[in-house]
C-alpha positions as CSV (number, residue, x, y, z in Angstrom):
1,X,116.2,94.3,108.4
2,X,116.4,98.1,108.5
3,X,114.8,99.5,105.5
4,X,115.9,103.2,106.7
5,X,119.1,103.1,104.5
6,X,122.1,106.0,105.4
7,X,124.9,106.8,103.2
8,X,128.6,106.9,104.7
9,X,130.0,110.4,105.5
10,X,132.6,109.1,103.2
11,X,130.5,108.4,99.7
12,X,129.9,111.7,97.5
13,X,128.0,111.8,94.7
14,X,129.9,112.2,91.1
15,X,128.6,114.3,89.0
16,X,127.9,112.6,85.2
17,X,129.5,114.5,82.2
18,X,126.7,113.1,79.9
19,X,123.9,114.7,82.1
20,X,120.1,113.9,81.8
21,X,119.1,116.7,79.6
22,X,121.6,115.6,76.8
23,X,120.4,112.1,77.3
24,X,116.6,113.3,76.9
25,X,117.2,115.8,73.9
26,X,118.8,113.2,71.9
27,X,116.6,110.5,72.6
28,X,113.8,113.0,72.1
29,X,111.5,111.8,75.2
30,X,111.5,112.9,79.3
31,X,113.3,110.0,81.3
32,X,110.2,109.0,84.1
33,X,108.7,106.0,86.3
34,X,105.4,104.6,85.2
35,X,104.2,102.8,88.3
36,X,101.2,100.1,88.0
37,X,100.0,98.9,91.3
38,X,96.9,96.5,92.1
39,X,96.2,93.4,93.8
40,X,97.5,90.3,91.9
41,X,95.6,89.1,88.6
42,X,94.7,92.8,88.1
43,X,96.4,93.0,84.4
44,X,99.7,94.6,85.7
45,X,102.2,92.8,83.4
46,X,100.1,93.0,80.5
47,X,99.5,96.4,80.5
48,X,103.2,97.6,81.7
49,X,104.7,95.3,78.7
50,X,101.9,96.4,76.4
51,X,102.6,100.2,76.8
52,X,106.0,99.4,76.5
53,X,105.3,98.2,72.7
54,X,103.3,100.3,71.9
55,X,106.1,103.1,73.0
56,X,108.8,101.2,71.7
57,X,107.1,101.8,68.1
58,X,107.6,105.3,68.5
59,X,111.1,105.1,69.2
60,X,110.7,105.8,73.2
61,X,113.7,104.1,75.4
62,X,111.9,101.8,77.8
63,X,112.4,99.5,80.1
64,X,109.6,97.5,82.4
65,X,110.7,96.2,86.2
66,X,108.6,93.5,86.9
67,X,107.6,91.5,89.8
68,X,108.1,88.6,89.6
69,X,111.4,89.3,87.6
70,X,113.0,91.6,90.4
71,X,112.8,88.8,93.0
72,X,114.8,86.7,90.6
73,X,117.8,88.8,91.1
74,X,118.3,92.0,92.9
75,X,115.7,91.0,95.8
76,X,115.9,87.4,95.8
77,X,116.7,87.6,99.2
78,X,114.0,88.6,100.7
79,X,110.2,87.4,101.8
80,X,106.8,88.7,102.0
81,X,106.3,89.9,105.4
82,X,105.3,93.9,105.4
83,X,109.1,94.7,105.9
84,X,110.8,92.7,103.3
85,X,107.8,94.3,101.2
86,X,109.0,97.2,101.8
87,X,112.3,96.7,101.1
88,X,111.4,95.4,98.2
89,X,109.8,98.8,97.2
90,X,112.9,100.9,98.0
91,X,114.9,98.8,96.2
92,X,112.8,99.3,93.1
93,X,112.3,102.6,93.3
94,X,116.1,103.5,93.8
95,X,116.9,101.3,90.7
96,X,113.8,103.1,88.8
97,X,115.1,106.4,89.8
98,X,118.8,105.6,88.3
99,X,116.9,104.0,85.3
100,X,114.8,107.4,84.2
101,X,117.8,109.7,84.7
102,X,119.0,108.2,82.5
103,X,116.6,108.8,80.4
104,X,114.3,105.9,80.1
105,X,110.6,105.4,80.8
106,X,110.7,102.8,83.1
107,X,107.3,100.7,83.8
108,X,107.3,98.7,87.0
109,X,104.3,96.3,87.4
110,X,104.4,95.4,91.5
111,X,101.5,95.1,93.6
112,X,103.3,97.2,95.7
113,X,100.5,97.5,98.9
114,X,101.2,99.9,101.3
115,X,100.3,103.5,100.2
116,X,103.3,105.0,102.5
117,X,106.1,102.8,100.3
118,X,104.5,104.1,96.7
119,X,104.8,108.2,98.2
120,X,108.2,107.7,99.2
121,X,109.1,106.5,95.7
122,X,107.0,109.3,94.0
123,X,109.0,111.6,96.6
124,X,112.5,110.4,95.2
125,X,111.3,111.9,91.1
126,X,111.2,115.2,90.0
127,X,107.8,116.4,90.1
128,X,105.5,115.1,87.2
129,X,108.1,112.1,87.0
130,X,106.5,109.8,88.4
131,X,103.1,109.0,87.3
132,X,101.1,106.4,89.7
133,X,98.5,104.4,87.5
134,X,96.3,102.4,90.1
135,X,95.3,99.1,87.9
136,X,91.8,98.5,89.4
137,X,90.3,95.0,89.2
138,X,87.4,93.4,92.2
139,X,88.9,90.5,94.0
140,X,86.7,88.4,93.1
141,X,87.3,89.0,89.2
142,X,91.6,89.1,90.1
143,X,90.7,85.5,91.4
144,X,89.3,83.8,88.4
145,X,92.0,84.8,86.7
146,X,94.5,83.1,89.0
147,X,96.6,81.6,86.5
148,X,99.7,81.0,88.9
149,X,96.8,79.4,91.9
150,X,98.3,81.7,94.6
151,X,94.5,82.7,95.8
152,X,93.5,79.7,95.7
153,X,96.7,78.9,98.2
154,X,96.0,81.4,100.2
155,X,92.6,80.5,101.3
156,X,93.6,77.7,101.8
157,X,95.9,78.8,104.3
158,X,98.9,77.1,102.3
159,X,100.7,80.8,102.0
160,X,100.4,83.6,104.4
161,X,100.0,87.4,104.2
162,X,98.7,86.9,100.8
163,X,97.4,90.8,99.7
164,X,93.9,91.0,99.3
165,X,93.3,87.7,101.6
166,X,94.8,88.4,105.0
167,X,96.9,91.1,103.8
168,X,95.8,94.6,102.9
169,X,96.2,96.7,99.8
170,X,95.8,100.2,100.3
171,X,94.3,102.0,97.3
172,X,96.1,105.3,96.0
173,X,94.5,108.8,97.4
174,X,96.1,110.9,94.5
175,X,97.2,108.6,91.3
176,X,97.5,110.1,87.9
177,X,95.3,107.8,86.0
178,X,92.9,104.9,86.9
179,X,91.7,101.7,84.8
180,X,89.3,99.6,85.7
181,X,90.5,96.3,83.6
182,X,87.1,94.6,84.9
183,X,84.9,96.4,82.4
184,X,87.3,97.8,79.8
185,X,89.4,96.3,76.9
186,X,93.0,95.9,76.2
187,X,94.0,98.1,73.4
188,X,91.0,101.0,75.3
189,X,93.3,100.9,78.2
190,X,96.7,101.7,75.6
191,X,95.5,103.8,73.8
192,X,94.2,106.1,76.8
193,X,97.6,105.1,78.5
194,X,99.4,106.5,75.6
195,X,97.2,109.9,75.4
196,X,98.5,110.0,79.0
197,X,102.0,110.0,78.2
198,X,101.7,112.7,75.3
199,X,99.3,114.9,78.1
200,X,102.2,114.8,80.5
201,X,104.8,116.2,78.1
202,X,107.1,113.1,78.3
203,X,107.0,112.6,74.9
204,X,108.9,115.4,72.9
């Protein structure tokens, strides 16, 4: 599969009469991409949907891309080797790009590995648009919380390319915020999640 995707000479863009800026100024919040990455078992999920209440509360449009969820549907057709990864990626990013011009702050929880497919997504936002929040968590801690048994599958050699077994994650060089979910609480991680959001101007 070729991930490098080319538009047709004979697609053009239309331009929206609603545009972005009205959408933002009514709903009174920046459209952007919250992106949590880690390995599996980090607390992804659980922090992407629980920044989304909390920002729901405030009367923020949201909307969180999950993992899991997205191979339901719009990438159900593809595996886990390092391309249909990475297919996976640009798919997500394009859709999460369409998703915050529109104006919504969109929280994606994928494990996303490979430092090289999380840049090119960052590189399709406006500056300060995108805001890269590396979920930290030791292995050994994401493994005794493997709920769904997909470590314990993977050593023992039942499924392949697993990340963080025979698979690499790549940490981030540059993200905008880092939480360690090994030595720090739920609602700690929200509130300092939501102090973020306010920090970065998205919320008007």
């Amino acid at each position: 599969m070729n991930t490098e995707q080319k538009s047709s000479p004979n697609v053009f863009m239309q331009a929206p009469k609603i545009t972005r800026a009205m959408k933002e100024d009514k709903q009174g919040h920046r459209g952007a991409v919250i992106w949590f990455t880690g390995l599996s078992g980090s607390g992804k999920s659980t922090i992407a949907h629980g920044l989304e209440e909390r920002l729901f509360e405030i009367g923020c449009k949201t909307y969180v891309l999950d993992g899991d969820n997205v191979r339901h549907g719009l990438c159900s057709d593809l595996g886990f080797s390092d391309e249909d990864r990475r297919e996976n990626i640009r798919r997500i990013g394009e859709t999460a790009k369409l998703m915050a011009e529109a104006g919504l702050i969109v929280l994606t929880a994928f494990i996303s590995p490979f430092r090289s497919d999380r840049e090119r997504v960052r590189g399709l936002m406006p500056h300060g648009e995108f805001l890269e929040v590396y979920v930290k968590c030791p292995l050994e801690v994401c493994e005794s919380r493997d709920v769904k048994g997909l470590y314990k599958r993977a050593r023992a050699g039942e499924i392949k390319g697993y990340t963080g077994i025979d698979s690499p994650y790549e940490e981030p060089d540059r993200p905008e915020f880092v939480v360690d979910t090994s030595i720090t609480t739920l609602e700690n991680e929200l509130d300092q999640l939501v102090r973020l959001v306010k920090e970065r101007d998205l919320i008007r």
